[in-house]
py3Dmol code that shows the C-alpha trace and the ligand (Angstrom):
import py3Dmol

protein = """\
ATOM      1  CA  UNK A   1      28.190 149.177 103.772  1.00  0.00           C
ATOM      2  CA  UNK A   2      25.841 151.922 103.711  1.00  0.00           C
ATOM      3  CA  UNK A   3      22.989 150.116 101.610  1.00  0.00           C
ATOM      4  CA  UNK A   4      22.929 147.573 104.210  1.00  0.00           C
ATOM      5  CA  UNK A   5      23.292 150.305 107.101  1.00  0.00           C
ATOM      6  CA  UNK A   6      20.453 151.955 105.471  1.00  0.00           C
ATOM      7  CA  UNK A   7      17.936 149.271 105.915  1.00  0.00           C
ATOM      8  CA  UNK A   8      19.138 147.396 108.870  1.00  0.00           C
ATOM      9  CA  UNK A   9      21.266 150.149 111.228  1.00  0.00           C
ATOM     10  CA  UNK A  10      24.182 149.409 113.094  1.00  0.00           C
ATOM     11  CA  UNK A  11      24.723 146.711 115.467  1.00  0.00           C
ATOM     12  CA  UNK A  12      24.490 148.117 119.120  1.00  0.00           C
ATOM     13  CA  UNK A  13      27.559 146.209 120.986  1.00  0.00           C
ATOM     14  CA  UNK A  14      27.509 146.795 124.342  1.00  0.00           C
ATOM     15  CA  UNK A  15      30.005 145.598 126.055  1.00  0.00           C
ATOM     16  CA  UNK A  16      29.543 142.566 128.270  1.00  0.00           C
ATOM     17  CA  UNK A  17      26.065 141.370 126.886  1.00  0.00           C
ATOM     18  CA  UNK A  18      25.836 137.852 126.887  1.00  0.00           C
ATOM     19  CA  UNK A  19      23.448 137.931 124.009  1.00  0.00           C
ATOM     20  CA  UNK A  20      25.080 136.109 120.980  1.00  0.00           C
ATOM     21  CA  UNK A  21      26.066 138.035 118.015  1.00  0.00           C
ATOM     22  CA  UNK A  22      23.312 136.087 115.987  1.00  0.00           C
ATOM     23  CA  UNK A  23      20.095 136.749 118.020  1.00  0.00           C
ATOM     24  CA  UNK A  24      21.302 140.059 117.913  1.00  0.00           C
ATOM     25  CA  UNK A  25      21.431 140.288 114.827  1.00  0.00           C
ATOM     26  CA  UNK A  26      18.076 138.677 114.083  1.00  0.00           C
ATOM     27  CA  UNK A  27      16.578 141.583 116.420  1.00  0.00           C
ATOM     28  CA  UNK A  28      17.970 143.754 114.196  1.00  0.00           C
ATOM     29  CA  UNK A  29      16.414 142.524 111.381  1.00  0.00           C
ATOM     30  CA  UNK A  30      12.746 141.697 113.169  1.00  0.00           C
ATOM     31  CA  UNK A  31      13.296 145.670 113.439  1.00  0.00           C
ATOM     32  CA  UNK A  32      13.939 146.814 110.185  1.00  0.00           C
ATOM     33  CA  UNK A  33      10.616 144.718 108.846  1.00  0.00           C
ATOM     34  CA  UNK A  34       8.649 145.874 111.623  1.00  0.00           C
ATOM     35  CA  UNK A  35       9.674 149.681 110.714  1.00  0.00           C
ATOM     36  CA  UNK A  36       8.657 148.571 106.880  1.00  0.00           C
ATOM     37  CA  UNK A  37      12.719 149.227 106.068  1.00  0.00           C
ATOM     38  CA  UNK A  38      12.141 145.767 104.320  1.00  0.00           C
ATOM     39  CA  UNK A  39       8.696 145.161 103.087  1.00  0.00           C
ATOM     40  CA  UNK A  40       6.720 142.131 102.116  1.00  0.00           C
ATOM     41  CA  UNK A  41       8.642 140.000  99.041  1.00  0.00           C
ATOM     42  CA  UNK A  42      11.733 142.539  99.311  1.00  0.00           C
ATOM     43  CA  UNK A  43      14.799 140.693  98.913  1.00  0.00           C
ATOM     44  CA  UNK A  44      17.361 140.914 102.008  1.00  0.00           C
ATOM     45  CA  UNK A  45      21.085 142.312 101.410  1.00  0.00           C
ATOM     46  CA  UNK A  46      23.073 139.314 100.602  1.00  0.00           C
ATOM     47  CA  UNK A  47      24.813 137.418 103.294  1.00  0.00           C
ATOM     48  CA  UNK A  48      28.144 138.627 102.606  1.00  0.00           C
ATOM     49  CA  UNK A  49      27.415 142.399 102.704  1.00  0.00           C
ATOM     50  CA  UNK A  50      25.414 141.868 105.922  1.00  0.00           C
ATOM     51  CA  UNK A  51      28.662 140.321 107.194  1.00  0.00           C
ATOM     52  CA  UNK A  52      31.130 142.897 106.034  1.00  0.00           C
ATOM     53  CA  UNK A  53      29.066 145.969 107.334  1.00  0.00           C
ATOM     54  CA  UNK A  54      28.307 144.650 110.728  1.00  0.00           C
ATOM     55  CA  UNK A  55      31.867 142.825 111.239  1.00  0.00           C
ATOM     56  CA  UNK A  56      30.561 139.368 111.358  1.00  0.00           C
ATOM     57  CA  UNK A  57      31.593 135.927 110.278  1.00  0.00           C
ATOM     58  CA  UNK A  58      28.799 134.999 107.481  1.00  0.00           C
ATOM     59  CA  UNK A  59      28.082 131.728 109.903  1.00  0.00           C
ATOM     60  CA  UNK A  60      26.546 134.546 112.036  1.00  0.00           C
ATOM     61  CA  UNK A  61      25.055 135.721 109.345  1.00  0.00           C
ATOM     62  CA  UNK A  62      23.517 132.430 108.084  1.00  0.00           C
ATOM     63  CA  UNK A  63      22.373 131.350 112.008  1.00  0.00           C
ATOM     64  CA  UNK A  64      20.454 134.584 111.875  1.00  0.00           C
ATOM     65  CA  UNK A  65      18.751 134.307 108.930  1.00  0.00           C
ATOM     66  CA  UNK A  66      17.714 130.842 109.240  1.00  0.00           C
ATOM     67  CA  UNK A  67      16.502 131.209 112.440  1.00  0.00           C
ATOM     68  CA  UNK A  68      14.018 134.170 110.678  1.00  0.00           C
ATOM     69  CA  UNK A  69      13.158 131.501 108.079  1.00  0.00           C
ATOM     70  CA  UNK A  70      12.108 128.980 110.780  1.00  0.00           C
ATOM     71  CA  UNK A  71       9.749 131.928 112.568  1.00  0.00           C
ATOM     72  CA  UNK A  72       8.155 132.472 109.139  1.00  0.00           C
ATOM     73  CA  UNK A  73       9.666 135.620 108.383  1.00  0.00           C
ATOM     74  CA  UNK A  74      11.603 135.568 106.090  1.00  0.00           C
ATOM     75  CA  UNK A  75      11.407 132.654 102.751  1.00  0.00           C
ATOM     76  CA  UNK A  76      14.142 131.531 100.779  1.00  0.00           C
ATOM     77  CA  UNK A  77      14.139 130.491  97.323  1.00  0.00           C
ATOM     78  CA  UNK A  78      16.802 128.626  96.054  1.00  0.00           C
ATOM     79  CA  UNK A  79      19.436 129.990  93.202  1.00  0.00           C
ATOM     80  CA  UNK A  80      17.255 133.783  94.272  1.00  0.00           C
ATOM     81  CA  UNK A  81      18.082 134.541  97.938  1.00  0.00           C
ATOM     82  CA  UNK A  82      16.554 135.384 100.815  1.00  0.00           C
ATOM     83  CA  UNK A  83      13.096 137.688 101.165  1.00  0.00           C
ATOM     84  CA  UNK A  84      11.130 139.418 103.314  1.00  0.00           C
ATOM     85  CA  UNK A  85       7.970 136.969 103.523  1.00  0.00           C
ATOM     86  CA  UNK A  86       4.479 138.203 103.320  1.00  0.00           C
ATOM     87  CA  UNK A  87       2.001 137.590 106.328  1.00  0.00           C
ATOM     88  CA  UNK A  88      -1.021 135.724 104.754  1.00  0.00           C
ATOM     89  CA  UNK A  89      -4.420 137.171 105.493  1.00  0.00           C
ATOM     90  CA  UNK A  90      -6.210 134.699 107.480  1.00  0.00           C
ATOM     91  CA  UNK A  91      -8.972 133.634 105.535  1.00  0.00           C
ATOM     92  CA  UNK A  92     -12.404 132.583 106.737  1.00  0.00           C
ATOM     93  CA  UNK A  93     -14.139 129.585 105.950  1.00  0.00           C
ATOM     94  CA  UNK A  94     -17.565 128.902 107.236  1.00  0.00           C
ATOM     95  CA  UNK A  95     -18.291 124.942 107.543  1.00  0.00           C
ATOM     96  CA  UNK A  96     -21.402 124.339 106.500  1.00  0.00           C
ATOM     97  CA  UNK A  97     -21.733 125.518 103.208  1.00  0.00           C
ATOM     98  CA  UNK A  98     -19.831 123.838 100.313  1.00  0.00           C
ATOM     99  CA  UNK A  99     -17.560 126.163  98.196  1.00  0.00           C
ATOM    100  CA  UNK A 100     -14.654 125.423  96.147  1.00  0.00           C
ATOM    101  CA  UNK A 101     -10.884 127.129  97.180  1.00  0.00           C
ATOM    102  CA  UNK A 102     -11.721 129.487  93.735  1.00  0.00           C
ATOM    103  CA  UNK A 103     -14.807 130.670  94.965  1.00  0.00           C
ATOM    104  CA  UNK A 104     -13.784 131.112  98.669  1.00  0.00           C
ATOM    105  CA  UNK A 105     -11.282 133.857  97.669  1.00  0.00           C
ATOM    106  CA  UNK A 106     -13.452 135.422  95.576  1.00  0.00           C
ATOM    107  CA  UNK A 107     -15.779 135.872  98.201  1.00  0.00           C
ATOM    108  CA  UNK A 108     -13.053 137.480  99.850  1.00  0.00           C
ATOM    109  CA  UNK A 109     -11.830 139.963  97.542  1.00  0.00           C
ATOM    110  CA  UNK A 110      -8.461 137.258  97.248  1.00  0.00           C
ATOM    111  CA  UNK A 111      -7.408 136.498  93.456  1.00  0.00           C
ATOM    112  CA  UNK A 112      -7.001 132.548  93.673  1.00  0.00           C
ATOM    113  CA  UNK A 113      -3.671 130.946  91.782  1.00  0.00           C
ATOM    114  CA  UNK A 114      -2.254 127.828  91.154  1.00  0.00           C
ATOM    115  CA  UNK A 115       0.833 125.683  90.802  1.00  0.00           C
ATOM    116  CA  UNK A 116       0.887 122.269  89.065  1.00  0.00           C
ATOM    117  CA  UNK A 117       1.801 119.318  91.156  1.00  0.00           C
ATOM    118  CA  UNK A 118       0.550 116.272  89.415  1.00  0.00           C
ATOM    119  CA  UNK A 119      -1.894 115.120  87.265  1.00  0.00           C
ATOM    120  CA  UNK A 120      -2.538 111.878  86.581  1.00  0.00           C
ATOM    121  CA  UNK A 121      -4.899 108.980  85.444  1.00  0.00           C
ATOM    122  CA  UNK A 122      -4.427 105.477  86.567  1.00  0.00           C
ATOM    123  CA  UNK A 123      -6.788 102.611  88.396  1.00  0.00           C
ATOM    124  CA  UNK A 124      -7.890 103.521  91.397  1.00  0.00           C
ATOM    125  CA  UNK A 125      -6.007 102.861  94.266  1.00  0.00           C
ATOM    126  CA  UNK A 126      -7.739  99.800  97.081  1.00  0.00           C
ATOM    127  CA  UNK A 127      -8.713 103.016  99.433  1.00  0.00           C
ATOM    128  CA  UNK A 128      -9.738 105.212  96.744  1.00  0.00           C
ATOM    129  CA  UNK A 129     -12.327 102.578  95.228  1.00  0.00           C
ATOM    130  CA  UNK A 130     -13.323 102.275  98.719  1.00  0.00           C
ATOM    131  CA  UNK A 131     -13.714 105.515  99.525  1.00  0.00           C
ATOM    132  CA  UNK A 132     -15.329 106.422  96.149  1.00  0.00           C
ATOM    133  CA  UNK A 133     -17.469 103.169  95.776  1.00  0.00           C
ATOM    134  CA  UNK A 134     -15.717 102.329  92.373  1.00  0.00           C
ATOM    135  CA  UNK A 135     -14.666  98.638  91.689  1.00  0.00           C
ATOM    136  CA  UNK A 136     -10.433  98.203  91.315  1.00  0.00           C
ATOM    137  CA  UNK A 137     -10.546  98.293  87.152  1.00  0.00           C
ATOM    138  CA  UNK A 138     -12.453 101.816  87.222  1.00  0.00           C
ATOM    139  CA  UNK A 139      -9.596 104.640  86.490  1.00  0.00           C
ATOM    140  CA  UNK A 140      -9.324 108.102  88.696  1.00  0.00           C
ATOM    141  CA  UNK A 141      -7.863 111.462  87.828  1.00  0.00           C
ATOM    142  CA  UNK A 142      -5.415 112.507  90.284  1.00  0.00           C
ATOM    143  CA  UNK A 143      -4.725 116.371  91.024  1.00  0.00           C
ATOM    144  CA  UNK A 144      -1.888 117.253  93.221  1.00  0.00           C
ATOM    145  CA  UNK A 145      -2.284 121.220  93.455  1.00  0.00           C
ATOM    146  CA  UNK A 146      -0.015 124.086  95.529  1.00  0.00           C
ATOM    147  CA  UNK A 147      -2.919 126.791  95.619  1.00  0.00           C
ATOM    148  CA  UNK A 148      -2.288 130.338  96.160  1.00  0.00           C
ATOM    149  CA  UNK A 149      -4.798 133.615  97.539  1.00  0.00           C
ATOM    150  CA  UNK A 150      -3.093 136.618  96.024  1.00  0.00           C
ATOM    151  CA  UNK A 151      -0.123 134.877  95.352  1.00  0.00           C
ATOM    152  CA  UNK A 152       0.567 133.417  99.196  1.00  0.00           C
ATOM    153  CA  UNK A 153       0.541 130.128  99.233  1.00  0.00           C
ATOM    154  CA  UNK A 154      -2.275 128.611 101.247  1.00  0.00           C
ATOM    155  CA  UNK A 155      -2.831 125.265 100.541  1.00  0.00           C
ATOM    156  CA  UNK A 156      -1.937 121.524  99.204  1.00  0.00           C
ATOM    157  CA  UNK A 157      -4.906 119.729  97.842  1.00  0.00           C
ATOM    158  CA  UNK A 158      -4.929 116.412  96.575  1.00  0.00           C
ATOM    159  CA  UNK A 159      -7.796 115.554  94.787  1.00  0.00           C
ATOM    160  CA  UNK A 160      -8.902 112.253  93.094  1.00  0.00           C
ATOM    161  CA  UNK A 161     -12.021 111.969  90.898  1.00  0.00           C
ATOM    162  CA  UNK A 162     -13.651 109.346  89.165  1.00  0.00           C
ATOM    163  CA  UNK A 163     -12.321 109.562  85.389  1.00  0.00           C
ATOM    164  CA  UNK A 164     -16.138 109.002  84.309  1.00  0.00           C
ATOM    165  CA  UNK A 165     -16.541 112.591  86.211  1.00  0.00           C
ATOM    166  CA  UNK A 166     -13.510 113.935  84.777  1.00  0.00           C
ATOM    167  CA  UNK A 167     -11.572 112.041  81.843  1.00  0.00           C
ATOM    168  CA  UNK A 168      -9.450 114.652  81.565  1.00  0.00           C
ATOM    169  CA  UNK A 169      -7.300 116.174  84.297  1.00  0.00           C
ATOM    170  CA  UNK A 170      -5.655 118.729  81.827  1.00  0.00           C
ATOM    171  CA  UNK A 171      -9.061 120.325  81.360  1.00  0.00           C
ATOM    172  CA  UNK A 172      -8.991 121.382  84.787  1.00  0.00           C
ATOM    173  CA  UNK A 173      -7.758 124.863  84.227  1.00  0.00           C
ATOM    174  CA  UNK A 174      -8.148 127.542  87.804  1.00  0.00           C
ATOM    175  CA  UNK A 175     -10.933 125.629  89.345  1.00  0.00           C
ATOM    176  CA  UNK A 176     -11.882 121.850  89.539  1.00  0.00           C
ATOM    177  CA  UNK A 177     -15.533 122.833  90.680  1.00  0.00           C
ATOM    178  CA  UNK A 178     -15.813 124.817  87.307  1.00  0.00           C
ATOM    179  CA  UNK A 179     -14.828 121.991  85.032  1.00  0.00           C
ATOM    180  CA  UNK A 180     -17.658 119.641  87.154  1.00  0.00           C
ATOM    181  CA  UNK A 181     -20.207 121.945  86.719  1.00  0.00           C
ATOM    182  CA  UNK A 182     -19.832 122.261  83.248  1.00  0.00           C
ATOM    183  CA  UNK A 183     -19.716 118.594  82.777  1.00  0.00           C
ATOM    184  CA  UNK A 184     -23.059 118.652  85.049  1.00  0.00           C
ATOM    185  CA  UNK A 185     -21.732 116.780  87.427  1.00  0.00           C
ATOM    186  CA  UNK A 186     -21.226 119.502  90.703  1.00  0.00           C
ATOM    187  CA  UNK A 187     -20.871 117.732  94.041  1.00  0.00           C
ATOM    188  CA  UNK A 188     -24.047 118.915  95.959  1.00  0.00           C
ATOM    189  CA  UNK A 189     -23.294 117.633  99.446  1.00  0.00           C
ATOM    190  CA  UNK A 190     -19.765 116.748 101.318  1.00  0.00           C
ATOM    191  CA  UNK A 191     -18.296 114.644 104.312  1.00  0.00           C
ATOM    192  CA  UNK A 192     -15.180 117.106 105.998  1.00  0.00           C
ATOM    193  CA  UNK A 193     -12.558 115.902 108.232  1.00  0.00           C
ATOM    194  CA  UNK A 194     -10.812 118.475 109.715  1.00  0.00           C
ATOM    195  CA  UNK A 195      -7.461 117.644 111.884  1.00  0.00           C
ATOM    196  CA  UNK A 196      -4.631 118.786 113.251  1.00  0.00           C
ATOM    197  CA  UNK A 197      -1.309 117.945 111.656  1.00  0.00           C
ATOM    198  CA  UNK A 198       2.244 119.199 111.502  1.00  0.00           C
ATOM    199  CA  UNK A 199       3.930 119.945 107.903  1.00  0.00           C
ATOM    200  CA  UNK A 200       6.439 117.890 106.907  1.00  0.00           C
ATOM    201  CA  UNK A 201       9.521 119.605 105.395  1.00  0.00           C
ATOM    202  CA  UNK A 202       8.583 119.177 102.021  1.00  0.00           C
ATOM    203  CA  UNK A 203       5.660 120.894 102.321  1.00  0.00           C
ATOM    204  CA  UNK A 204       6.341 123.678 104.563  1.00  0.00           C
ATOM    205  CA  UNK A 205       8.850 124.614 102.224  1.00  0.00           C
ATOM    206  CA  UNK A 206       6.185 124.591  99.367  1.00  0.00           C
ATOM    207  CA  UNK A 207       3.684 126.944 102.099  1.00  0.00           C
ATOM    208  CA  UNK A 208       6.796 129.386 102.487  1.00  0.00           C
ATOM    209  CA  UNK A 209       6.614 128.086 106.599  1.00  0.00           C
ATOM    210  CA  UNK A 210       9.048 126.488 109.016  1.00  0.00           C
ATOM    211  CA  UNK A 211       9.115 122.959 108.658  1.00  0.00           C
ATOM    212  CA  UNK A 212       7.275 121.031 111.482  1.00  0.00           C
ATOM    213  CA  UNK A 213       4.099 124.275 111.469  1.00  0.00           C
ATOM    214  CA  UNK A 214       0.797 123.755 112.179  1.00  0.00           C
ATOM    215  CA  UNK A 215      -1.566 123.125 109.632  1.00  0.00           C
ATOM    216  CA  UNK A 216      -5.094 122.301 108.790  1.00  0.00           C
ATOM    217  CA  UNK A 217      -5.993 119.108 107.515  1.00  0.00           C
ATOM    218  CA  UNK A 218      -9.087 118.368 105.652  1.00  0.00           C
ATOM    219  CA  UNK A 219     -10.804 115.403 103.964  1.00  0.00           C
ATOM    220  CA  UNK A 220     -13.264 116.168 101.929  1.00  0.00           C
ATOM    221  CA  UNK A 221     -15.921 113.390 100.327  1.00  0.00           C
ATOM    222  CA  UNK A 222     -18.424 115.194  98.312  1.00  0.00           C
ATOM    223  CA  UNK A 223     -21.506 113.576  96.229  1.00  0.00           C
ATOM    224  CA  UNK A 224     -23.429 113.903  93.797  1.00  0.00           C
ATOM    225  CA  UNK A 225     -27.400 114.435  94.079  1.00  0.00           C
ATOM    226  CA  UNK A 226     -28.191 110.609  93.424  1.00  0.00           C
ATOM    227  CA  UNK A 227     -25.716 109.783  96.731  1.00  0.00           C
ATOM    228  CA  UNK A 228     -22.435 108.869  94.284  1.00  0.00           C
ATOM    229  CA  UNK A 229     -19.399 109.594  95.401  1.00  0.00           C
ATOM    230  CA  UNK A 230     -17.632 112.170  93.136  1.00  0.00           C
ATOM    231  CA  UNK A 231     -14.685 113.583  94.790  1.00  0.00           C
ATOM    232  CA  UNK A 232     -11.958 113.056  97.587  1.00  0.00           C
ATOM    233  CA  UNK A 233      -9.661 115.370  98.204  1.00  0.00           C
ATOM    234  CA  UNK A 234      -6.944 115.378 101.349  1.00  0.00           C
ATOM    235  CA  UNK A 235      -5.959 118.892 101.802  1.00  0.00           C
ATOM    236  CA  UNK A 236      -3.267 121.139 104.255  1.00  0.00           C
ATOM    237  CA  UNK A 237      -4.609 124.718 105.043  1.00  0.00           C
ATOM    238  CA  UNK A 238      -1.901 126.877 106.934  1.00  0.00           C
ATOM    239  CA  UNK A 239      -2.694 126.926 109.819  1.00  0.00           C
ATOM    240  CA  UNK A 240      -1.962 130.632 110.025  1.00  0.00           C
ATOM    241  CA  UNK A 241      -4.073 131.607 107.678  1.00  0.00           C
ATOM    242  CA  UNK A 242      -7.233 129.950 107.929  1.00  0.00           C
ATOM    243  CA  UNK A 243     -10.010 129.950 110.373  1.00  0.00           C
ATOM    244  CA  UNK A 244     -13.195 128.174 110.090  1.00  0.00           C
ATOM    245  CA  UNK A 245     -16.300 128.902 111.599  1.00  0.00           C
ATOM    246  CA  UNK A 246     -19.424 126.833 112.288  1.00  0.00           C
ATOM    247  CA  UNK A 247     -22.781 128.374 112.969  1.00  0.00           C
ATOM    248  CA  UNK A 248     -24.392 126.288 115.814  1.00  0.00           C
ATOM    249  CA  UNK A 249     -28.072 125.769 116.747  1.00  0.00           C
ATOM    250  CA  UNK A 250     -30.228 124.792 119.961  1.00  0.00           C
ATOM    251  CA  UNK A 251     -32.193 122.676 118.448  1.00  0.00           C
ATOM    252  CA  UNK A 252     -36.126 122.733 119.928  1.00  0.00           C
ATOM    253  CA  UNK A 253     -38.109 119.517 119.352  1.00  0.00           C
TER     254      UNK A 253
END
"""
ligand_1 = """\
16
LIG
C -11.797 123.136 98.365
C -12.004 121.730 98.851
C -11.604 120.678 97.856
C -12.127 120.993 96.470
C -11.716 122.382 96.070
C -12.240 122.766 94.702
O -10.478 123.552 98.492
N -11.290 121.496 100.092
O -12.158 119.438 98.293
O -11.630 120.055 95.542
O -12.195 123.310 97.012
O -11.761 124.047 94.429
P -11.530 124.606 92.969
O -12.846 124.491 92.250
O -11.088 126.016 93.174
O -10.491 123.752 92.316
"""
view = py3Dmol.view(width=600, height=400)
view.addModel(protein, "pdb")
view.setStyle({"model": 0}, {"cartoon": {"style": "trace"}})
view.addModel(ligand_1, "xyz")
view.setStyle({"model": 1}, {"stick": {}})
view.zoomTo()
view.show()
């Protein structure tokens, strides 16, 4: 009782409010992280205690909760509960010059991370050869990628390369870029689509955000010097955490 008293008070119950037990509740909680009772990545008393101190049925308990994971503030992990999640710091991104997702949070003071998706080689897909000007026997390197900035996650990237650029996915250790400019082949200029899109569940969980959030999404066809065609990559930015900026010009004839 007291542990979880400690960190999230009492329940005020005054008698006659209409408002249910659970959005109560949730208040209460909203409170305690605003106050920094819970802080970033702290793990939230267990459902049961919360229950038993504050005289609720753990269905309360559970409504309140996931309602808090749906706002984004609170994650869940499966088999390790429920925590308190940390606010990304918007990063951002100016459009016009072309940077890789390593050196971006560098440039920010933001230690880049990353979690394995995929990697795979096999003939290139109809779209991909278009895309990528290859004929349908030439092979690509596919990386599916969850990146992290300081160990928030910030974006999925899918990137497919030419496997006469990159024969090797496994070689790819932090940063893509990296491994092209060592093999000499950096893209120099890029085509970016940027769009609106919602996340689907699957990858709003992987983003720590409510399914159905608004995210970023980019396309991004970059070439080589001579005009080939060395990377596309289909990537969703949260949208919470990234802002991009575009310096504009008058231009004078
Ligand atoms: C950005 C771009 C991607 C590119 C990636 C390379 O995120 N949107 O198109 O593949 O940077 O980043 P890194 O070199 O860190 O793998």
């Amino acid at each position: 009782m007291s542990h979880v008293a400690d960190i999230l008070g009492s329940l005020d119950l005054p008698p006659y409010d209409p408002t249910p037990l659970y959005l109560r509740l949730q208040e209460q909680i909203k409170t305690a992280i605003e106050a920094g009772k819970l802080k970033p990545l702290e793990a939230l008393p267990g459902e049961r205690d919360i229950a038993e101190s504050f005289n609720v049925s753990r269905v309360t308990v559970r409504k309140a909760i996931s309602g808090l994971v749906e706002q984004g503030l609170l994650t869940q992990r499966q088999g390790s509960g429920t925590f308190v999640a940390v606010p990304p710091q918007r990063v951002e991104q100016p459009l016009s010059r072309l940077t890789s997702f390593t050196e971006d949070m560098r440039l920010r003071g933001l230690e880049a991370s990353v979690v394995w998706l995929g990697r795979t080689v096999s003939l290139a897909s109809p779209q991909e050869a278009m895309r990528l000007s290859l004929s349908p026997s030439d092979t690509v390197a596919r990386l599916r990628r969850l990146r992290f900035a300081n160990k928030v996650p910030m974006a999925i990237e899918c990137a497919t390369v030419p496997t006469r650029f990159l024969p090797d996915p496994e070689s790819v250790g932090a940063s893509l870029y990296d491994v092209l400019e060592a093999r000499g082949c950096l893209p120099v200029r890029a085509l970016q689509r940027l769009h609106a899109a919602n996340l689907n569940a699957e990858d709003a969980a992987m983003l720590e955000v409510a399914s159905g959030a608004a995210a970023l999404a980019i396309d991004r066809l970059s070439y080589l010097e001579n005009g080939t065609p060395v990377e596309f990559t289909q990537s969703f930015y949260r949208g919470d955490a990234y802002d991009f900026v575009a310096e504009l010009n008058l231009r004078r004839e």
